[in-house]
C-alpha positions as CSV (number, residue, x, y, z in Angstrom):
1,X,0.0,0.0,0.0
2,X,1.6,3.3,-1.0
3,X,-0.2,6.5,1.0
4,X,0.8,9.6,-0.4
5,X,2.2,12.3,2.0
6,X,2.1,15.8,0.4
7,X,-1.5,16.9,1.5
8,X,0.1,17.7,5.4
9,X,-0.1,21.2,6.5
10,X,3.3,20.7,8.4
11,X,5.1,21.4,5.0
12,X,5.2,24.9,4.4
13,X,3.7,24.8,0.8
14,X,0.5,23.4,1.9
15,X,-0.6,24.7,5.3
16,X,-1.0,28.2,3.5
17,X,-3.8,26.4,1.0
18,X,-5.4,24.7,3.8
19,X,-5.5,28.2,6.0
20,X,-7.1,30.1,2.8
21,X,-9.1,26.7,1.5
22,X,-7.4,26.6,-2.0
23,X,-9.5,23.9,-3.2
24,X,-7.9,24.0,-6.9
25,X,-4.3,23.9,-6.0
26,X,-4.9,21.1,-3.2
27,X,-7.0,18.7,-6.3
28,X,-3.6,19.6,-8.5
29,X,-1.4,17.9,-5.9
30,X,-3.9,15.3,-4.8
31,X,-4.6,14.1,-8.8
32,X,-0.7,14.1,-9.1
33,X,-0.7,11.5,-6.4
34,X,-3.2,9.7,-7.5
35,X,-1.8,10.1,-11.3
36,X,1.6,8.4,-9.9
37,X,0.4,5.6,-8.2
38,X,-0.8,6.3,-4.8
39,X,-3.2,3.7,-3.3
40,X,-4.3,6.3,-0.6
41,X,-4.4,10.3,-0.3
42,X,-2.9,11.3,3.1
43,X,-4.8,14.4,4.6
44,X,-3.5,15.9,7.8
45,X,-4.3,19.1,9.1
46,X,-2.5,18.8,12.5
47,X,-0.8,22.2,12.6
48,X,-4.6,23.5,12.9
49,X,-4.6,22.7,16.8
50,X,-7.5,24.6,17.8
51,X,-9.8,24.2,14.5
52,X,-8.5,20.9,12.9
53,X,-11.9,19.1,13.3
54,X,-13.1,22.0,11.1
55,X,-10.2,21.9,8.4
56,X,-10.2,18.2,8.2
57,X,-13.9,18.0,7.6
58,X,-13.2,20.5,4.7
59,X,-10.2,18.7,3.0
60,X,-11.9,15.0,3.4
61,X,-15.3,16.6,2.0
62,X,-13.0,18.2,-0.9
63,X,-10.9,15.3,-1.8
64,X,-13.9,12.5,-0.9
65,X,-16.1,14.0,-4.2
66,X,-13.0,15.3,-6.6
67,X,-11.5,12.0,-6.8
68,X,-11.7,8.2,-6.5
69,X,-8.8,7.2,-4.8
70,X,-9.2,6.1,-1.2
71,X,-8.1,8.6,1.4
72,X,-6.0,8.4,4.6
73,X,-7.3,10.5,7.7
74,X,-3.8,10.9,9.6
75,X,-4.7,12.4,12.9
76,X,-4.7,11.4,16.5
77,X,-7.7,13.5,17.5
78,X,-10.9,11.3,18.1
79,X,-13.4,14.7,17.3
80,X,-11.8,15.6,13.7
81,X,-11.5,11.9,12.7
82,X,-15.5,11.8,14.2
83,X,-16.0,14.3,11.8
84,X,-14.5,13.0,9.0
85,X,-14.8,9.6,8.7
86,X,-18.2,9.7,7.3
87,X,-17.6,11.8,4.7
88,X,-15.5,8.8,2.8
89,X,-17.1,7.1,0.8
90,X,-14.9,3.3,0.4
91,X,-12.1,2.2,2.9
92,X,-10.6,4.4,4.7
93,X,-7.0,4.3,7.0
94,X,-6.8,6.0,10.0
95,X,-3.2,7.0,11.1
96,X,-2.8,6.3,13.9
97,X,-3.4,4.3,17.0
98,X,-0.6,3.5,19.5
99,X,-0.3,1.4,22.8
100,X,-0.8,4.3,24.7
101,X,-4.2,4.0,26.9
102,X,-6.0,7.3,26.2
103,X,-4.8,7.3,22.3
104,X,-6.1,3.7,22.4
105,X,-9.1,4.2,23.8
106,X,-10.0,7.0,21.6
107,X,-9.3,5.4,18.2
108,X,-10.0,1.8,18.4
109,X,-14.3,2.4,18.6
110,X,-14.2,4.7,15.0
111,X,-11.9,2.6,13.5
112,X,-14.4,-0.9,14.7
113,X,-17.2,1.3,13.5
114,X,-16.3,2.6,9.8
115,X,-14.0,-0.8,9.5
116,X,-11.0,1.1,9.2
117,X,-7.3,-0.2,8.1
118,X,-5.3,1.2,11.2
119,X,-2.2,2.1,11.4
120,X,-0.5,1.1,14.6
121,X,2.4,2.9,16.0
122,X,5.1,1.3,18.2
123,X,4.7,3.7,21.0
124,X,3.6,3.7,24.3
125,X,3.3,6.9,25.7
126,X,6.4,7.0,27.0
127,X,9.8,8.0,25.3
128,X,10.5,6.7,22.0
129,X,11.5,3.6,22.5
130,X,15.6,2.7,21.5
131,X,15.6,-1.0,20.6
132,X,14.2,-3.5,18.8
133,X,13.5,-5.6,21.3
134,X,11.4,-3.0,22.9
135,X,9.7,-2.0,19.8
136,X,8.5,-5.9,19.3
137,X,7.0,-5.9,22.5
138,X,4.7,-2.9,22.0
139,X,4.2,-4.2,18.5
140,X,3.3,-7.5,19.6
141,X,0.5,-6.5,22.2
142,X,-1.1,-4.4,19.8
143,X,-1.3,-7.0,17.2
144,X,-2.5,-9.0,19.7
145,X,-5.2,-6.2,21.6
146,X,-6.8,-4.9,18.3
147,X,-7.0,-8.7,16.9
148,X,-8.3,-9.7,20.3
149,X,-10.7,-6.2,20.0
150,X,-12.2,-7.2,16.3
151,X,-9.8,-5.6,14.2
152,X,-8.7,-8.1,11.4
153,X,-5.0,-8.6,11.1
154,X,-5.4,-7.7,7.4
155,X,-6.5,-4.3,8.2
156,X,-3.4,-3.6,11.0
157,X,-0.6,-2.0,9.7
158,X,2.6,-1.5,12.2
159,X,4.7,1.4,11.8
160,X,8.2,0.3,13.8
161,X,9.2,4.3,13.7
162,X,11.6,5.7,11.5
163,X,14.2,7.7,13.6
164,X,16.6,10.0,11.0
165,X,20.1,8.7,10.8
166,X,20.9,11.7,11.5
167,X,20.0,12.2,15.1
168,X,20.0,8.6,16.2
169,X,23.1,6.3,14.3
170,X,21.4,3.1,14.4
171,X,18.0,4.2,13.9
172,X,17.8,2.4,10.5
173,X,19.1,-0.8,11.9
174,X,16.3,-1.0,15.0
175,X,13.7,-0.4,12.5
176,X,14.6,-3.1,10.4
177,X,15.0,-6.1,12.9
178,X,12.0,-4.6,14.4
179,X,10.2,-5.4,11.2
180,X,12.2,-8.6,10.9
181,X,10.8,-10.0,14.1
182,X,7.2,-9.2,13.6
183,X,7.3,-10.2,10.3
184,X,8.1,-13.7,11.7
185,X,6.0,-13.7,14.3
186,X,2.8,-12.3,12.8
187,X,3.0,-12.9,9.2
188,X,-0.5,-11.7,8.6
189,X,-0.5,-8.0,9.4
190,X,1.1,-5.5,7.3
191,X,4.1,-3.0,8.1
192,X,4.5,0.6,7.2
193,X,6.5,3.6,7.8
194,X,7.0,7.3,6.9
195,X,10.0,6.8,4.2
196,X,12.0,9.9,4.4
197,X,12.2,10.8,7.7
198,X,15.2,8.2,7.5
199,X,17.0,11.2,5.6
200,X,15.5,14.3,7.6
201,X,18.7,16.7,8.2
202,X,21.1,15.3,5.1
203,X,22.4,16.4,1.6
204,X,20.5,13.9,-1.0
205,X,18.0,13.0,0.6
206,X,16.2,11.4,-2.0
207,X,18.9,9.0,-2.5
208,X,19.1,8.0,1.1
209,X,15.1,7.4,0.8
210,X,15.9,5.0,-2.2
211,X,18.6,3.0,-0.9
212,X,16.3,2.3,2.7
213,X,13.4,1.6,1.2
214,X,15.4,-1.2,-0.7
215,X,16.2,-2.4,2.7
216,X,13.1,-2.1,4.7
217,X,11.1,-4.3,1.5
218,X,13.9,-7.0,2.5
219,X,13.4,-6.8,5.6
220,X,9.4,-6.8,4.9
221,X,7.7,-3.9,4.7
222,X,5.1,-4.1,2.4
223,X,3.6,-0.3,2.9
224,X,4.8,3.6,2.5
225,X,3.3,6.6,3.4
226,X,5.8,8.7,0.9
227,X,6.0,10.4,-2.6
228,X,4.5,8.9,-5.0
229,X,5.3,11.6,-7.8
230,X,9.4,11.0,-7.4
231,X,9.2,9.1,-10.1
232,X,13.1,7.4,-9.1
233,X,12.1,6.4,-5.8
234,X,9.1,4.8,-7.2
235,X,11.1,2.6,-9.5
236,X,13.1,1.4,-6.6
237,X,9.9,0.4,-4.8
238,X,9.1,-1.8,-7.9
239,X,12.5,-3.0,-8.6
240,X,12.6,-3.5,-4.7
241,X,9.2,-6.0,-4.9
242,X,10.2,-7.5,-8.3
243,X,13.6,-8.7,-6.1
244,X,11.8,-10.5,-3.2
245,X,9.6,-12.3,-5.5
246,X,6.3,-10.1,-4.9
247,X,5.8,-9.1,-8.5
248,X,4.6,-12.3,-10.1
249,X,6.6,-12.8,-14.3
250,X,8.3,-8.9,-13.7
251,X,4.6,-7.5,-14.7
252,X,4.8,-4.6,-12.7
253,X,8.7,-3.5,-12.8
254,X,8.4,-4.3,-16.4
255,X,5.1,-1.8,-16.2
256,X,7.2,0.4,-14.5
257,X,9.8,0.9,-17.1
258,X,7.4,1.6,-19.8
259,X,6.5,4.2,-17.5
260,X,9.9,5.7,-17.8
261,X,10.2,5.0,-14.0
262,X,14.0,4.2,-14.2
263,X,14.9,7.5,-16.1
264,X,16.1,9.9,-13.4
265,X,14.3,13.2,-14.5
């Protein structure tokens, strides 16, 4: 599942469309995504703090009637999700839930109710946590909780935290054996991240983004909230599959290529 990431008002080209409801310039950027791929439309309006139930309903409203492509409500705030969620109008992916007890209680009865793919961070409420070993453990009791609640393990998608490389040295390497051991262990739900914070704070980014999401598809992640219009770091995510053996006779790499996907532009 790729879930486009440009519609969030954290970037500072899209909070000032959100703020003066540019609906023609968002649908530009949301049909690009949608154009290149993406499975899902991320919409978060998070910098909004004191009005974000009001924005979101606008942008999910906007997006829900301008295009088809499924959307992704990526907020922890029970009243603007409340508000939005009925507006979509096929699946939907809320992002995000997390072991902590008030964030859990809050998200788990919308996503039961509008049977909701959830995205499940490995988080507690306490500090970020700095191993592997600890991020399998929060991993594996919200697998097991939301399974437990009626979620179906199809529809849970674990996001191990990406930490930049640039702040914490190993980040990339607790991420992936985090991944590694809940892949084993609970082959049936799905694994996703936010690709580029990996790079946040270094020169060529987009390279760094490339070369990790190689790694994390190894390692088996099977999901990406990123850019769907880089064209390059698309063509690694289908090289990427084509390698583990996820892209039955080359279909889709080879797909890819007649797209021009491999022609750095």
């Amino acid at each position: 599942m790729i879930i486009g990431e440009l519609i969030n008002t954290s970037r500072k080209s899209i909070k000032p469309l959100v703020e003066n409801y540019d609906a023609e310039a968002i649908l530009a950027i949301v049909r690009s995504e949608a154009e290149a791929g993406a499975d899902f439309i991320d919409l978060n309006c998070g910098t909004f703090v004191k009005d974000e139930p009001e924005r979101l309903t606008w942008l999910t409203k906007l997006v829900a009637e301008s295009i088809d492509t499924p959307i992704c409500l990526d907020s922890p705030n029970p009243a603007a999700l409340r508000a939005a969620l009925p507006l979509l109008k096929g699946p939907a992916v809320i992002n995000s839930i997390s072991a902590e007890t008030k964030r859990y209680n809050d998200i788990l009865p919308l996503a039961l109710e509008f049977g909701a793919k959830l995205i499940a961070l490995c988080l507690d409420g306490k500090a970020v946590p700095k191993t592997a070993e600890e991020r399998y453990t929060i991993g594996a009791q919200l697998i097991e909780n939301l399974v437990k609640a009626g979620i179906p393990a199809d529809n849970i998608y674990i996001d191990p935290l990406v930490e930049p490389v640039s702040v914490s040295q190993n980040g990339g390497l607790v991420l992936l054996e985090t991944v590694r051991r809940l892949h084993t262990d609970y082959p049936e739900v799905h694994f996703i991240c936010g690709l580029s914070n990996i790079s946040f704070g270094l020169p060529n980014r987009k390279l760094v983004n490339r070369y990790f999401l190689a790694q994390t598809i190894g390692a088996g992640m099977d999901s990406f909230i990123l850019d769907p219009t880089d064209r390059s770091l698309m063509g690694c995510y289908w090289a990427s599959r084509m390698l583990v053996g996820q892209d039955k006779f080359c279909s889709q790499y080879l797909k890819a290529n007649r797209q021009g996907l491999f022609e750095d532009k």
